[in-house]
Backbone as CSV, one residue per row, in Angstrom:
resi,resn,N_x,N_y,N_z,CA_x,CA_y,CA_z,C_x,C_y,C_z
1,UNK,8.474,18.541,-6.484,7.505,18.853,-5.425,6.725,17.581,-5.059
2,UNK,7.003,17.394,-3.685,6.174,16.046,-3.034,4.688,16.289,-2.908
3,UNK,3.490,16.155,-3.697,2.394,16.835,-3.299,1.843,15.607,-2.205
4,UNK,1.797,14.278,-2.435,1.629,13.585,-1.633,1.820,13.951,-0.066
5,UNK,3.256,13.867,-0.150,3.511,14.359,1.549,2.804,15.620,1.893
6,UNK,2.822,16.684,1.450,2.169,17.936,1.777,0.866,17.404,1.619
7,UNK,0.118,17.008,1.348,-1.110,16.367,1.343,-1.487,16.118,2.971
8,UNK,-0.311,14.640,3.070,-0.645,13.911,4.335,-0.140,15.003,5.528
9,UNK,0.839,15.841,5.274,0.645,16.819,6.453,-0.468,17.696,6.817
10,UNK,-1.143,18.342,5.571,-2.100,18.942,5.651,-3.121,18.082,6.699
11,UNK,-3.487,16.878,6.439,-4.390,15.780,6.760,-3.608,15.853,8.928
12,UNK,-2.441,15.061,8.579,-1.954,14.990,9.485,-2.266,16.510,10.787
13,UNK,-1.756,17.771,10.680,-2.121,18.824,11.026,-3.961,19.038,11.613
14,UNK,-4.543,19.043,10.633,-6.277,18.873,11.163,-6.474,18.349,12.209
15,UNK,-5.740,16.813,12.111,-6.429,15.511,13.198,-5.403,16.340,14.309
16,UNK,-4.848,16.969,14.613,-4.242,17.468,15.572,-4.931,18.613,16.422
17,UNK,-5.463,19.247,15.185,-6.306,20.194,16.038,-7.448,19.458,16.216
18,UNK,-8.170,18.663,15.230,-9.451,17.726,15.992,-9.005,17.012,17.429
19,UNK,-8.416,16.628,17.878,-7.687,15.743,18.873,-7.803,16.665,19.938
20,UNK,-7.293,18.320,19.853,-6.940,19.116,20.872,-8.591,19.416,21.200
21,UNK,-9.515,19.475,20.303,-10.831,19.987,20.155,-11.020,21.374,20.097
22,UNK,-10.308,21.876,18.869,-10.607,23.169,18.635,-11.186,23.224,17.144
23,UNK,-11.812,22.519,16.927,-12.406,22.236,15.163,-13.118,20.981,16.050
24,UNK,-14.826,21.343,16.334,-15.505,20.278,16.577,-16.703,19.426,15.336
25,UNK,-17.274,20.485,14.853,-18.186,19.723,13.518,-17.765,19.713,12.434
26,UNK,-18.525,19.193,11.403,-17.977,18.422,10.222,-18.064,19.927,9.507
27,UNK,-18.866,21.117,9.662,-18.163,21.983,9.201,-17.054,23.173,9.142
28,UNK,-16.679,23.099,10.752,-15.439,23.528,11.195,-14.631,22.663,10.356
29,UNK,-14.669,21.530,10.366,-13.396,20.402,10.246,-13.120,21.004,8.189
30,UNK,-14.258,20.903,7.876,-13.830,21.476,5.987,-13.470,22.940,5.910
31,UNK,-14.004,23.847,6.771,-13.202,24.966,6.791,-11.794,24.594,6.903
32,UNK,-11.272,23.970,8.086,-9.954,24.312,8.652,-8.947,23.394,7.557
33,UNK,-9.877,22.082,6.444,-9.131,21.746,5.820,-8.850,22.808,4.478
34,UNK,-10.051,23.695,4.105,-9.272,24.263,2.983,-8.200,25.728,3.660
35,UNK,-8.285,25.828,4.547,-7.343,27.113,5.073,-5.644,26.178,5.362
36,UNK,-5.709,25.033,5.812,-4.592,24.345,5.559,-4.593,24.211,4.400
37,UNK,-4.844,23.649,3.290,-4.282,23.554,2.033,-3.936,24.519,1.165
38,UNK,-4.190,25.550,1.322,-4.161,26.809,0.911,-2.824,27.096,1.554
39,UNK,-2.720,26.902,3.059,-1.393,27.528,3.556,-0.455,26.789,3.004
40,UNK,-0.390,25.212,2.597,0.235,24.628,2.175,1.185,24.696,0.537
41,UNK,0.314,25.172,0.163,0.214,25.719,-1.486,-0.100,24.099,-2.604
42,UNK,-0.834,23.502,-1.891,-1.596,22.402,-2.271,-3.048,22.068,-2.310
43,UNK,-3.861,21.197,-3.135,-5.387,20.761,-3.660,-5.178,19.597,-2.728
44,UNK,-6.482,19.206,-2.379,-7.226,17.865,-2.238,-7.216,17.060,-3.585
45,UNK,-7.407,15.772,-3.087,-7.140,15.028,-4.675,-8.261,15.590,-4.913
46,UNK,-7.820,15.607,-6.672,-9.410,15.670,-7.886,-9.156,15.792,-8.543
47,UNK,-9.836,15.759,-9.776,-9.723,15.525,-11.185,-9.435,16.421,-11.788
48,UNK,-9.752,16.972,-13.235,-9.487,17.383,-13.742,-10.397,19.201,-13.141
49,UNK,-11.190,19.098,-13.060,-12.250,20.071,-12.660,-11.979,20.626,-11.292
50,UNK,-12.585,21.380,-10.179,-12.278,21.765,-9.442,-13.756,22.108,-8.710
51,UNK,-14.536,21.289,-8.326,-15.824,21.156,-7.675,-16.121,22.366,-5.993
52,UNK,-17.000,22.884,-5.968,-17.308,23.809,-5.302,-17.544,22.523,-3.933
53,UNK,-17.530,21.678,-3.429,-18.149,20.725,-2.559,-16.328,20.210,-2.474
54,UNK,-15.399,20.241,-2.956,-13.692,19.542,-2.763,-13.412,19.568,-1.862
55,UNK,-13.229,20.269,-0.445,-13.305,20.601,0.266,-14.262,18.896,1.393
56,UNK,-14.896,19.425,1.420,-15.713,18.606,2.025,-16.329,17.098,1.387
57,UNK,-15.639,17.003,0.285,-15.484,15.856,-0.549,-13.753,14.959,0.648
58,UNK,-13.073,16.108,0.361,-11.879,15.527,1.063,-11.720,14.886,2.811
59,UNK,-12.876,15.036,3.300,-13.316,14.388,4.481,-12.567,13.170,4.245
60,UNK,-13.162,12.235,3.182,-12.613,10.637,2.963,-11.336,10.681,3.394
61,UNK,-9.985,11.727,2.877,-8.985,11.522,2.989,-8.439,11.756,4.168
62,UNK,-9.274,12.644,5.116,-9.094,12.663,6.266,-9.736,11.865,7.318
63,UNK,-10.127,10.916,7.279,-10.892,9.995,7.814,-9.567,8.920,7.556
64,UNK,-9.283,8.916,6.459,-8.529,7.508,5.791,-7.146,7.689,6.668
65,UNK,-7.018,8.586,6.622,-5.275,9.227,7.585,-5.642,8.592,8.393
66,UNK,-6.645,9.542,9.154,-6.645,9.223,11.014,-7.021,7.567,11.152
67,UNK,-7.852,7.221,10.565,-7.820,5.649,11.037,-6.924,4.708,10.214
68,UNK,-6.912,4.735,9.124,-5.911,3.674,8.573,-4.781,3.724,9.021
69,UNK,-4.089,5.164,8.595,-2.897,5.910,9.074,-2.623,5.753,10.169
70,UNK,-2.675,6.226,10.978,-2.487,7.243,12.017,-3.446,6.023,13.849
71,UNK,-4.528,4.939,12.617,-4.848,4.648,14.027,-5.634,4.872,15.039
72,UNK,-6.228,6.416,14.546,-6.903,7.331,15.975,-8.115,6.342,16.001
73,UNK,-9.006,6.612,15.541,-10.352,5.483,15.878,-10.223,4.470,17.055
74,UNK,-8.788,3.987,17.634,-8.850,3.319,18.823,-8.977,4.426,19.762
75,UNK,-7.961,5.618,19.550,-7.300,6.348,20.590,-8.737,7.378,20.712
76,UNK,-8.842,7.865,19.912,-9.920,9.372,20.444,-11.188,8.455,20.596
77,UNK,-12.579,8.597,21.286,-13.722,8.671,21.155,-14.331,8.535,20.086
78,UNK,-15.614,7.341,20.192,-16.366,6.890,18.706,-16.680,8.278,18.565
79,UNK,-16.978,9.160,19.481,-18.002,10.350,19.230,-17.763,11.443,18.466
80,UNK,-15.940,11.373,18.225,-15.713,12.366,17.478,-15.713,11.827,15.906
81,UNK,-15.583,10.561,15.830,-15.886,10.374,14.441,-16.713,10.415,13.814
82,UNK,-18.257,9.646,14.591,-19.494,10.084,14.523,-19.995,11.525,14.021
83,UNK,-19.481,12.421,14.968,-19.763,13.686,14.783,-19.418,14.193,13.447
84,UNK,-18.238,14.055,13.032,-17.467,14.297,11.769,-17.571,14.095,10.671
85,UNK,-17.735,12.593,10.893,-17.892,12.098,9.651,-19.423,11.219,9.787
86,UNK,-19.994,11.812,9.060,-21.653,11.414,9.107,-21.656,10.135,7.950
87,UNK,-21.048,9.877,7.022,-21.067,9.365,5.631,-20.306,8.361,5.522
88,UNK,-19.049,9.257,5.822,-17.622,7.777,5.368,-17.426,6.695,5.490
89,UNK,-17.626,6.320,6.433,-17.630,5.412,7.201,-18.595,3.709,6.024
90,UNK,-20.019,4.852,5.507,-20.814,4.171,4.814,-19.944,4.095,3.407
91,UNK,-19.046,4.695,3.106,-18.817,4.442,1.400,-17.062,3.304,2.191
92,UNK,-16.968,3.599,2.971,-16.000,2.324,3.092,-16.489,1.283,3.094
93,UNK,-17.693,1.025,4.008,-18.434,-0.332,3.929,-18.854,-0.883,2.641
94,UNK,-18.770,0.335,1.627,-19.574,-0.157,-0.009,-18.099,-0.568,-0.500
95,UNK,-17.028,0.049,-0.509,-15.807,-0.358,-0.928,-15.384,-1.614,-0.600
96,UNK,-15.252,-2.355,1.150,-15.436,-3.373,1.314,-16.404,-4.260,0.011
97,UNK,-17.306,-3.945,0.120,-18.328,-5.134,-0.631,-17.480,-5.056,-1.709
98,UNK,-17.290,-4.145,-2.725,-16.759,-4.398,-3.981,-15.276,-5.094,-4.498
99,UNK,-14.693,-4.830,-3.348,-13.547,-6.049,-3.421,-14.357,-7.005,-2.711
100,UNK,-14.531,-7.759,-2.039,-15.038,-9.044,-1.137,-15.915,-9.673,-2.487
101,UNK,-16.737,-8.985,-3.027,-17.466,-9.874,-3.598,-17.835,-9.608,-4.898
102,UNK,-17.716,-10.755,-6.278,-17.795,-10.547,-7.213,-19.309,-10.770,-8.082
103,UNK,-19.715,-11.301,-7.423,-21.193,-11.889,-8.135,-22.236,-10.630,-8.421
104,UNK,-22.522,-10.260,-9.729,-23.284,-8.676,-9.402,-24.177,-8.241,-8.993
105,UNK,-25.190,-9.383,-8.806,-26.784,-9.417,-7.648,-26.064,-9.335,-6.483
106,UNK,-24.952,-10.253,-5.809,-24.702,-9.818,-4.647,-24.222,-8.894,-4.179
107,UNK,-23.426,-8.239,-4.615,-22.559,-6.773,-4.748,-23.535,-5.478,-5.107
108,UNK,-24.497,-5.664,-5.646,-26.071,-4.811,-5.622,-26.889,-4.602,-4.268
109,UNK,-26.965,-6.308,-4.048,-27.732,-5.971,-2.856,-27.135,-5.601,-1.624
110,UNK,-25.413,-6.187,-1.299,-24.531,-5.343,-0.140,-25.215,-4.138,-0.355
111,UNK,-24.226,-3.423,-1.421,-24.047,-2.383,-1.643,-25.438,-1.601,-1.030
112,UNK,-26.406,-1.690,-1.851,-27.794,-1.022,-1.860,-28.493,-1.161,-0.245
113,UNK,-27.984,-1.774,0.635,-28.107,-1.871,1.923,-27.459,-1.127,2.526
114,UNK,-26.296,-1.265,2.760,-25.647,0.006,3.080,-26.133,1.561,2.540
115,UNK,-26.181,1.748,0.916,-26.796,3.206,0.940,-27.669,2.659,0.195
116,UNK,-28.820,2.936,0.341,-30.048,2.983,-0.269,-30.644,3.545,-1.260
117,UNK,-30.266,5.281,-1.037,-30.449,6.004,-2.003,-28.994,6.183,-2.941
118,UNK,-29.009,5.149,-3.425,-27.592,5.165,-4.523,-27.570,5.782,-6.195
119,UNK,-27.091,6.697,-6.042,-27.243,7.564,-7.677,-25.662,7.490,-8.001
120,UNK,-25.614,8.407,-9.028,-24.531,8.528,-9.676,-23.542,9.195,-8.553
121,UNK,-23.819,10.123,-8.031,-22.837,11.141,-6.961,-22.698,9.976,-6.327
122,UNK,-23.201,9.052,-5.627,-22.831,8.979,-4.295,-22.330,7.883,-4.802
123,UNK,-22.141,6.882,-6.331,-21.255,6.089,-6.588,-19.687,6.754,-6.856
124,UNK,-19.727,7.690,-7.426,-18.535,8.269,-7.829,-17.656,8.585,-6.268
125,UNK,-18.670,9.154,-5.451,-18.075,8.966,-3.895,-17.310,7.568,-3.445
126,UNK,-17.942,6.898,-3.584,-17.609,5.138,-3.160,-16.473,5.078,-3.916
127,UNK,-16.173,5.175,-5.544,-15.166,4.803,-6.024,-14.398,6.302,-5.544
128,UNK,-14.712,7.229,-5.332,-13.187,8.249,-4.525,-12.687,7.795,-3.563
129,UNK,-13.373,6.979,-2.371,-12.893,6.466,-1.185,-12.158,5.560,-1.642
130,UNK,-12.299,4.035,-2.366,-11.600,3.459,-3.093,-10.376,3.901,-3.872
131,UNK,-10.416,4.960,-4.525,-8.993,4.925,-4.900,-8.531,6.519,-3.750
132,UNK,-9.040,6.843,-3.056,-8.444,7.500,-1.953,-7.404,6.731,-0.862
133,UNK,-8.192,5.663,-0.896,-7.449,4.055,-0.101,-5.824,3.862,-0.965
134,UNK,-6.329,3.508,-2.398,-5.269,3.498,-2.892,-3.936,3.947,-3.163
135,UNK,-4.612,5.779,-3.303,-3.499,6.905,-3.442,-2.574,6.942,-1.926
136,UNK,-3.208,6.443,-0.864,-2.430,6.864,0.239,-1.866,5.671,0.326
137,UNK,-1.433,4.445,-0.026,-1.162,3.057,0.420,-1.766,2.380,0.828
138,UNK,-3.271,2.032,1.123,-4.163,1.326,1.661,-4.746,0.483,1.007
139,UNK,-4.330,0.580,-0.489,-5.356,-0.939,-1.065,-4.200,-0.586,-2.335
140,UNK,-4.236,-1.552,-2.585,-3.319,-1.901,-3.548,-4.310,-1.436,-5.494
141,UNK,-3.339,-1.917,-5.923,-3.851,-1.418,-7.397,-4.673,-2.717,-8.271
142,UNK,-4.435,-3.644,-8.194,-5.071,-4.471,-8.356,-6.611,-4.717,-7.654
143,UNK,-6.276,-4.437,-6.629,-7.621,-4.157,-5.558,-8.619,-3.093,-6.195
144,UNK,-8.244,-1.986,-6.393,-9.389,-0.886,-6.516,-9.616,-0.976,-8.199
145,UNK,-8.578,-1.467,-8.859,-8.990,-2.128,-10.507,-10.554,-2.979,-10.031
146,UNK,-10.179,-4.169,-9.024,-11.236,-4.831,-9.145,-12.838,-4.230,-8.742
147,UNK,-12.614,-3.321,-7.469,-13.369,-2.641,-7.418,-14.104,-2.197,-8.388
148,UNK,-13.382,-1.374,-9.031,-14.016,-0.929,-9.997,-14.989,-1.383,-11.428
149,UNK,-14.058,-2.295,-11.257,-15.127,-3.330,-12.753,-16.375,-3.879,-11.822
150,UNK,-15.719,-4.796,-10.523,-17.339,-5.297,-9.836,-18.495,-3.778,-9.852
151,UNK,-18.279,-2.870,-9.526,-19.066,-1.557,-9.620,-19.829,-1.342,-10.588
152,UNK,-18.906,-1.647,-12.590,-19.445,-1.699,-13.387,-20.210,-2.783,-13.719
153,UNK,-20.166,-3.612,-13.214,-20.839,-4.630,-13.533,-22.171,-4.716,-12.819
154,UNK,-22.480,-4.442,-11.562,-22.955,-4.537,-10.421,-24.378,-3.591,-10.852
155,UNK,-23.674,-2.267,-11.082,-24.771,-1.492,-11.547,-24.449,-0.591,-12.883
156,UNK,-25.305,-1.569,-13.885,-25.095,-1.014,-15.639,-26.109,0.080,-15.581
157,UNK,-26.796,0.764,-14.788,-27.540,2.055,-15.078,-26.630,3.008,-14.626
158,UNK,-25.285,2.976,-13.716,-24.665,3.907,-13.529,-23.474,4.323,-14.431
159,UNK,-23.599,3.222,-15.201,-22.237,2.944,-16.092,-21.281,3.980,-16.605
160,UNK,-22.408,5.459,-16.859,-21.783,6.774,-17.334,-20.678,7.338,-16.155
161,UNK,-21.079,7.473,-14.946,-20.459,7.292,-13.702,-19.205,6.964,-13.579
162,UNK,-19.347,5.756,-13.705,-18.340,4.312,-13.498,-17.370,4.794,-14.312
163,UNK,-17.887,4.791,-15.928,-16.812,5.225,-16.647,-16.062,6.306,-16.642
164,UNK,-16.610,7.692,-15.932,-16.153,9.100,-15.744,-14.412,8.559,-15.205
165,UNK,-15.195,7.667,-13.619,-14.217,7.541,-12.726,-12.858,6.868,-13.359
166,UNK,-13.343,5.859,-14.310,-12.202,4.813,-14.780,-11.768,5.843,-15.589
167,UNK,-11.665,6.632,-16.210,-11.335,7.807,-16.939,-10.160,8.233,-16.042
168,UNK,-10.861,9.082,-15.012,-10.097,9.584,-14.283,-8.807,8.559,-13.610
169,UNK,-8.911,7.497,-13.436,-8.249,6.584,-12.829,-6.968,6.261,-13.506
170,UNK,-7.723,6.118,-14.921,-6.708,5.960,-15.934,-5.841,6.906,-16.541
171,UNK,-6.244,8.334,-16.184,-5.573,9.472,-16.724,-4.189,9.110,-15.434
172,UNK,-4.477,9.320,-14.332,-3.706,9.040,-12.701,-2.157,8.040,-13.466
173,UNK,-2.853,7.001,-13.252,-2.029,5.777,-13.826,-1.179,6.178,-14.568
174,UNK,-1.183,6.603,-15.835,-0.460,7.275,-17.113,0.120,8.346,-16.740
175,UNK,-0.218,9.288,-15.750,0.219,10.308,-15.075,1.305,9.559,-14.432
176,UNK,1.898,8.618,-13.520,2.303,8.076,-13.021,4.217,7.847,-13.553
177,UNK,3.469,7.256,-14.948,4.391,6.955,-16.234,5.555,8.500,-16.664
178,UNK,4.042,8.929,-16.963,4.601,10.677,-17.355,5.378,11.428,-16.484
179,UNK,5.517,10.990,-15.043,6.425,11.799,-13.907,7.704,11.186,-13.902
180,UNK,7.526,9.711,-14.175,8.938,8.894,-13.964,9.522,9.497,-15.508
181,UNK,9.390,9.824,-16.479,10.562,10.294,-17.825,9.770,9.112,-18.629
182,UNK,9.212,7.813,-18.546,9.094,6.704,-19.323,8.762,7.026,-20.390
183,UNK,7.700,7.890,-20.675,7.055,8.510,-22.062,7.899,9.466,-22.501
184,UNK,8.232,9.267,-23.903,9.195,9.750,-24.869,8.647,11.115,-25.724
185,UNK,7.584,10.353,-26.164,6.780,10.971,-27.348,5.226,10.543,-27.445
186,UNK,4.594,11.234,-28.374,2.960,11.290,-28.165,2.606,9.887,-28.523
187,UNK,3.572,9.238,-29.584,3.007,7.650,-29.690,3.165,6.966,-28.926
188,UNK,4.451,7.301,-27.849,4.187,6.237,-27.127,3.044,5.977,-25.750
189,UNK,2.758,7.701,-25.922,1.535,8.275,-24.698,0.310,7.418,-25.354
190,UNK,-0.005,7.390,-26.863,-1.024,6.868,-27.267,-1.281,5.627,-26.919
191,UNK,-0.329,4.641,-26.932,-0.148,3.355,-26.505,-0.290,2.887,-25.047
192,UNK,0.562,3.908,-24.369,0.701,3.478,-22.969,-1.361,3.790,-22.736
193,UNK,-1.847,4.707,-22.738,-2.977,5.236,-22.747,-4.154,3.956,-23.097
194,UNK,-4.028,3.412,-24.296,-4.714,2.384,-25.008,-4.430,1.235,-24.268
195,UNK,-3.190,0.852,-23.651,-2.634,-0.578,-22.665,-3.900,-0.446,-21.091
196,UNK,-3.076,1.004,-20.565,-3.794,0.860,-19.354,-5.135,0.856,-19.372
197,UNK,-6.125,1.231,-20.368,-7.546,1.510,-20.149,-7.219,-0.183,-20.571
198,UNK,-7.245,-0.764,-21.450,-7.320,-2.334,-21.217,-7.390,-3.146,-20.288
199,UNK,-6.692,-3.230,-19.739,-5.754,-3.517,-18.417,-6.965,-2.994,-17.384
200,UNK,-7.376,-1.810,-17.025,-8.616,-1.549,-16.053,-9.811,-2.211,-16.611
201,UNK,-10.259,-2.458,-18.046,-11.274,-3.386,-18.188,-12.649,-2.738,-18.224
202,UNK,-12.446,-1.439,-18.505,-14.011,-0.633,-18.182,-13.497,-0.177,-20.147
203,UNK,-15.141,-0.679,-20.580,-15.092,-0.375,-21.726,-15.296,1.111,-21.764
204,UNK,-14.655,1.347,-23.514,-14.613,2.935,-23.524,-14.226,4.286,-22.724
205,UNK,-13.630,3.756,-22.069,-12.970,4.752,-20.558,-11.477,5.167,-21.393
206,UNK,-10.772,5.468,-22.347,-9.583,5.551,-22.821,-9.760,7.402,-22.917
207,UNK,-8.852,8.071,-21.566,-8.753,9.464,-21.843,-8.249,10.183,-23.061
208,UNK,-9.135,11.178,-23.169,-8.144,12.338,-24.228,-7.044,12.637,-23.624
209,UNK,-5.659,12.869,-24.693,-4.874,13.470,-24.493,-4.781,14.648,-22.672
210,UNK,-5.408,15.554,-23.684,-5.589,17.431,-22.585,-6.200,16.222,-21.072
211,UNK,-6.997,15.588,-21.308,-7.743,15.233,-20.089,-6.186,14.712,-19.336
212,UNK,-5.698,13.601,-19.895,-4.983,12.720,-18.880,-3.588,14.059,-18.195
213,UNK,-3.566,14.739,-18.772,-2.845,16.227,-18.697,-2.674,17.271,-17.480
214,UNK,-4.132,17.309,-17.694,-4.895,18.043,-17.090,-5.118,17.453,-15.456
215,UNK,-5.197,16.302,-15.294,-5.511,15.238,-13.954,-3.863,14.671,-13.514
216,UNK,-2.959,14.509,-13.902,-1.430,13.881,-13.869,-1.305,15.181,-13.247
217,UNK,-1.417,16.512,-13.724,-0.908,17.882,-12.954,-0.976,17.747,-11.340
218,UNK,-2.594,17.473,-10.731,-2.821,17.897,-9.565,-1.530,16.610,-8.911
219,UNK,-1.307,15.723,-9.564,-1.091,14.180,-8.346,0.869,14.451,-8.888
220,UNK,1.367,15.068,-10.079,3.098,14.790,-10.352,3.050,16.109,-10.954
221,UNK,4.840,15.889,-10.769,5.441,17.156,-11.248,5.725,16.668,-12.973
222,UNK,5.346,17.208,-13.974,5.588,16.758,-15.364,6.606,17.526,-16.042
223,UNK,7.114,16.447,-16.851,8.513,17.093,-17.836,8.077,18.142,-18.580
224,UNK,8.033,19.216,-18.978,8.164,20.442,-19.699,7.452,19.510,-21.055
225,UNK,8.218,18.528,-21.599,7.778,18.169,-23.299,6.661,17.603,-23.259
226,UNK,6.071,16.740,-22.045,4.846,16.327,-21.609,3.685,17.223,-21.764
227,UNK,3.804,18.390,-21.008,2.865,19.495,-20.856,2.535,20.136,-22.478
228,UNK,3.946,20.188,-22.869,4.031,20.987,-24.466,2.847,19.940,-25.080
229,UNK,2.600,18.207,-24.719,1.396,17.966,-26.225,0.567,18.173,-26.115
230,UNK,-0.042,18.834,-25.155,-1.577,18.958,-24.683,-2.073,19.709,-25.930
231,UNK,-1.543,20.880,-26.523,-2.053,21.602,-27.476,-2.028,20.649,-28.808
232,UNK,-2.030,20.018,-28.812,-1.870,18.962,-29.618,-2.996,17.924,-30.066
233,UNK,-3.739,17.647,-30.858,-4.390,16.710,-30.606,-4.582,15.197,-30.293
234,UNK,-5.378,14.756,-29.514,-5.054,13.564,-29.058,-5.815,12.224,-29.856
């Protein structure tokens, strides 16, 4: 099962009816995305959990279609993006900063200009757009790695945050492994697991077992013996 593609159709489909103008505000537009995904028999990316706000979290990915993708931002009216998307627009500009620039006073003060009122939610937002970029082809993996450490570095009061995400990032990654057959057995899950959180560079971010499990589900289809270690301890 391609969840990717059914993803980008879902995405694809919306901007079609946004275009025709029969879904005009940003809360028509999250209705009509969870009644497509539903028809689809597919989630919005997310983690392990399943957040009452997913829905309208998934804006990013529909924003990221129509303009990266797809382009529209020349073709339709600033006004419908405006209208739509009240936010996005601002956690791309924070994503920009965090690749562009490494120094962590400067990457504070971008950042903190663009959103002002910056907490934990609305960082974990910034790094979803970031690896939302990623998951669809738009920034490479090395890119949103870096992201992510400038983030941790940038701001050490959010660090619990930061690390959730590199968690999650890193479960993805290993998920990745686990769809292609590469992983054999639980030692070598332990290892591959222990490499990649290295390799991302965010201390203490190394998922449990059930977690990386649990998050690889929504994004690949997993081998039967994969699923079997979850009961297992990690």
């Amino acid at each position: 099962m391609d969840f990717k593609r059914k993803r980008i159709r879902v995405l694809v489909d919306a901007w079609s009816m946004i275009a025709q103008g029969k879904v005009k505000t940003r809360e028509e537009v999250i209705e009509l995305l969870k009644k497509l995904y539903e028809e689809n028999g597919v989630e919005p990316l997310r983690g392990a959990s399943k957040p009452a706000d997913l829905y309208e979290k998934d804006l990013m990915s529909l924003y990221i279609i129509g303009k990266w993708g797809l382009g529209l931002d020349k073709d339709l009216p600033l006004e419908v993006f405006e209208r739509i998307f009240t936010v996005e627009s601002k956690y791309e500009k924070a994503v920009e900063v965090l690749i562009k620039y490494e120094d962590p006073h400067e990457v504070r003060d971008k950042v903190t200009r663009i959103l002002s009122q910056l907490d934990g939610p609305i960082m974990a937002r910034i790094l979803r757009f970031a690896f939302t970029l990623h998951y669809y082809g738009f920034l490479d993996r090395r890119d949103f790695e870096k992201a992510l450490r400038n983030a941790y570095k940038a701001f050490p009061e959010l660090e619990d945050t930061i690390r959730r995400f590199a968690k999650f990032y890193i479960a993805y990654r290993i998920g990745e492994e686990l769809a292609k057959g590469s992983v054999k057995n639980k030692l070598e899950l332990d290892v591959l697991r222990n490499t990649v959180a290295l390799e991302v560079g965010i201390p203490k971010a190394v998922p449990k077992l059930g977690y990386i499990i649990d998050v690889a589900k929504v994004f690949f289809t997993l081998p039967k013996k994969i699923l079997q270690l979850k009961d297992k301890k990690s």
